[in-house]
N, C-alpha and C positions, 0 to 999 in steps of 0.2 A: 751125100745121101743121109749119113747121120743128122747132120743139122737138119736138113727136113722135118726127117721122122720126129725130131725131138720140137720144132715148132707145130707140125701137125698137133702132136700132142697137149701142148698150150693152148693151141688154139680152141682146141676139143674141152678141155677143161672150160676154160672160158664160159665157152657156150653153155654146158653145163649146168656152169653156176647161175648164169644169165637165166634161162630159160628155166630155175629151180626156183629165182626169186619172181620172174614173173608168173609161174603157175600160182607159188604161195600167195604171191597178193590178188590173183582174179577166184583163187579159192576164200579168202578174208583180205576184202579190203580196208586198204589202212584209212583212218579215221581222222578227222584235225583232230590235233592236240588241243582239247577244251575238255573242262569238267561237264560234268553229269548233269550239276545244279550250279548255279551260282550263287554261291551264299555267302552272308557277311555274318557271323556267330552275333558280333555286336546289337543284330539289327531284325532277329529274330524273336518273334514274339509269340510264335506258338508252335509247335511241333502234334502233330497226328499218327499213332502209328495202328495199322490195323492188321492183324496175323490172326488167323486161323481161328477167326472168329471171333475173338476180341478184341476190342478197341480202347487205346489208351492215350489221351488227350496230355499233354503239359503246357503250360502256362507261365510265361513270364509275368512276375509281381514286382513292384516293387523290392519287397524286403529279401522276393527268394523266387524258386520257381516251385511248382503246386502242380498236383495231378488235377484236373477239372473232369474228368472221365476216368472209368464208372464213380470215383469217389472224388473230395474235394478234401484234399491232405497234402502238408507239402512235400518235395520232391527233395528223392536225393541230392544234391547238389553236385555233388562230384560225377555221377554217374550222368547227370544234363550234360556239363562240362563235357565231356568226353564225347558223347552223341555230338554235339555241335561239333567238333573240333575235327569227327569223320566226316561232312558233310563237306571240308574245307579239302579235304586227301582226296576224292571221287574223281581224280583224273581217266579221262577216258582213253582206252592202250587199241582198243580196234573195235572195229564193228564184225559182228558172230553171223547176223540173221537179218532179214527182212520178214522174216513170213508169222504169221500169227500164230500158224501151227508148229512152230517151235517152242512156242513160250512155254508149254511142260517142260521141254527138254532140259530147259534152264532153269526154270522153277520161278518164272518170273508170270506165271500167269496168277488168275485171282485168290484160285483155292491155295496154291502153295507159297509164293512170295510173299514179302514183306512190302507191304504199300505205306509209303507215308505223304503227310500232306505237312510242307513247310512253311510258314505266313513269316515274309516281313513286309511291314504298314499292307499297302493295300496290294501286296503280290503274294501269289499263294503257287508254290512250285508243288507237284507230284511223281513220285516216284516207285519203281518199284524195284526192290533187291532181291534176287534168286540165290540161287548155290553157291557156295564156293568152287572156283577151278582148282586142278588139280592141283598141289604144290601151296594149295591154301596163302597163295600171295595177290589171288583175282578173284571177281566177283561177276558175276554175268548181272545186268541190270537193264534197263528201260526208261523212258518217260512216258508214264502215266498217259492214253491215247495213243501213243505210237506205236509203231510195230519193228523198229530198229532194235536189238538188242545189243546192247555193248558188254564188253569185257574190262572192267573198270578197275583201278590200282586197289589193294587193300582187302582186307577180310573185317566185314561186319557184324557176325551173327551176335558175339556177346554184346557189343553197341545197344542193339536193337529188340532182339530176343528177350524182352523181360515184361513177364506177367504186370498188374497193376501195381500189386503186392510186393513187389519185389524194386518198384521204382518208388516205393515211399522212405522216406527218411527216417529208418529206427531211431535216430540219437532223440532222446527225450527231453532231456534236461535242456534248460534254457538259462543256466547259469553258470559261473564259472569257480574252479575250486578256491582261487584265491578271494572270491567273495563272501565262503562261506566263515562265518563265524560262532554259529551254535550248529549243533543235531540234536533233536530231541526223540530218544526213541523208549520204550516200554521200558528198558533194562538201565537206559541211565542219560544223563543229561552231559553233553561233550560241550564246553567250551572254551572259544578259542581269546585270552586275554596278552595282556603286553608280556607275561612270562613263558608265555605257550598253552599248549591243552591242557586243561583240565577234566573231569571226570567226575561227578557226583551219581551217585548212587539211590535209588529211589530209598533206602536207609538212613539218608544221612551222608553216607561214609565219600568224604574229597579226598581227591590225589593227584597228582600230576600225569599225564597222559603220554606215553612217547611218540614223541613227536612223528617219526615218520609213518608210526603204526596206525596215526589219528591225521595224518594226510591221507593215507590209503582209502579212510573209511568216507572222507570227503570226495575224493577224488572220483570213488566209487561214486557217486550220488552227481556229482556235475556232470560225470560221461555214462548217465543211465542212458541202457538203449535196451530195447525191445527184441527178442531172439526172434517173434514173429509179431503175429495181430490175428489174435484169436479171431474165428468168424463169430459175428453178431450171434449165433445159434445157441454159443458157449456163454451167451452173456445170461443166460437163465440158471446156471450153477451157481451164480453166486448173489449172496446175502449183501446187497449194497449197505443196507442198514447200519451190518454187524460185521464188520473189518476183522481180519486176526491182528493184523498190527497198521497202529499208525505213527509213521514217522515226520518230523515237521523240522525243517532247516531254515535257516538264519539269515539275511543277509545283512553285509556290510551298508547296504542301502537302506533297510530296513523294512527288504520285503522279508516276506517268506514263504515256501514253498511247502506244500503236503503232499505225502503219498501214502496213501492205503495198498495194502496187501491182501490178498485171501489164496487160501489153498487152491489147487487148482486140480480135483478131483478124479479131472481126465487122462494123466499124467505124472505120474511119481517125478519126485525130484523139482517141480516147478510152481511156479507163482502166476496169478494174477494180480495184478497193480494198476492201479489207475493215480493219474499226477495232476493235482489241481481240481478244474472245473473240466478238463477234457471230456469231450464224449466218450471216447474209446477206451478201449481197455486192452492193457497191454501183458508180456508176459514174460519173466526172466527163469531161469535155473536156479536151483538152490545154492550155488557158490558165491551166486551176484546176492541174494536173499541174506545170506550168511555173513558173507561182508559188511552188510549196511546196518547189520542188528551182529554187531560183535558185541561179546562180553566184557563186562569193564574189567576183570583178571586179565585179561589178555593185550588188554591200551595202556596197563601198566606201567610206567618207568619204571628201570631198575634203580635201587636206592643208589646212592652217591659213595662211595667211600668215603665217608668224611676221616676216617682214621688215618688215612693212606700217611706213609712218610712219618708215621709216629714212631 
């Protein structure tokens, strides 16, 4: 009788289980194992993303990739990188929904999701991204026209989620420190010879520069980058004319490069600058300002002990 009760009991588990996973899956049926989109990062050539009413186009170039919508600048690079490299993780874990009137639910309808449009050569895939699932490891998504909603691997928002402005490439500079060989700025003339920096003073007065103090100020100047991008509206504050300071560097090649400064009226503590012939104009903090118009008391070497050992 024992042994009975105790097979009964198996058997009833069993069943159980059985009947738990077939409700689960006629409640959410399971999905083939295939991605969302099929993409080859290699072989993509333009990326569309449109969110909540704006639209921001990239573009592969040659040299880089470029925002083509609303403006024509180029793109972060690392931040492309990473978008393509989620497009390749979109594996699909189940399918959520059939019905159209779910797509709130998911946030993958037009007002709330992230639509994009991916082109490689002459194939153009569409998609749309909703919410995060709970445990922020899933994503509810769609293809563009269909009414299937899936539950796909991964968390996109920060991927995708980025204004225009925010997908342009602050780093300014287009050169490298080891190139630099002069800085010429209002307070003194930096140059770099076979014995190291040097220093002249708009006085007259040379000296030798310490050396790591006068890589800093180089270094400063090859990795300028932009804290944002003023709107066009701010570009009326300033006197293009009448610069407060202009700085002009050197290169090993025998280019060189200029950048004008002006107070930035709107804002204590910061700069407008413009680099070259660029349209734009850009905009740093006073510690980036400060660094690149050091004083020559400060680039100083300390003298030598020539006594030492006397």
């Amino acid at each position: 009788m024992k042994n009975k009760t105790i097979l009964y009991l198996v058997v009833a588990v069993v069943v159980l289980i059985a009947l738990y996973f077939l409700l689960e899956q006629g409640a959410v049926p399971e999905a083939e194992m295939k991605m969302l989109v099929e993409v080859d990062s290699s072989l993509v050539s333009e990326v569309t993303i449109y969110k909540e009413g704006e639209t921001v186009t990239l573009e592969r170039r040659p040299d880089s990739w470029y925002i083509t919508n609303p403006i024509d600048y180029k793109a972060n690079n690392s931040f492309v990188k990473t978008m393509l490299g989620k497009f390749e993780e979109m594996r699909i874990e189940s399918e959520i929904s059939h019905s159209e009137e779910k797509f709130a639910d998911f946030e993958v309808d037009a007002e709330q999701g992230v639509r994009l449009t991916i082109k490689q050569g002459n194939k153009a895939d569409e998609i749309v991204l909703g919410k995060t699932a709970s445990g922020y490891r899933h994503t509810y998504a769609r293809e563009e026209g269909k009414n299937t909603v899936y539950l796909i691997k991964g968390s996109y928002g920060s991927s995708f989620n980025r204004s225009a402005e925010n997908w342009r490439n602050k780093l300014i500079s287009d050169f490298e420190q080891e190139e630099v060989v002069a800085i010429h700025t209002p307070k003194m003339d930096l140059v770099k010879n076979t014995e190291g920096w040097q220093t002249t003073t708009p006085g007259g007065d040379s000296f030798p520069a310490d050396e790591k103090k006068a890589d800093q100020v180089a270094r400063q100047l090859a990795q300028l980058r932009t804290s944002n991008f003023p709107d066009s509206t701010e570009y009326e504050m300033i006197n293009f004319e009448n610069p407060l300071t202009t700085i002009k560097v050197e290169l090993a090649s025998g280019g060189e490069r200029t950048l004008k400064f002006w107070v930035d009226p709107g804002a204590e503590g910061r700069y407008f600058f413009k680099y070259q012939d660029d349209p734009w104009v850009y905009r740093v903090y006073n510690a980036v300002y400060d660094k690149v118009m050091s004083d020559p008391e400060e680039l100083k070497a300390e003298a030598k002990d020539t006594e030492a050992g006397a």
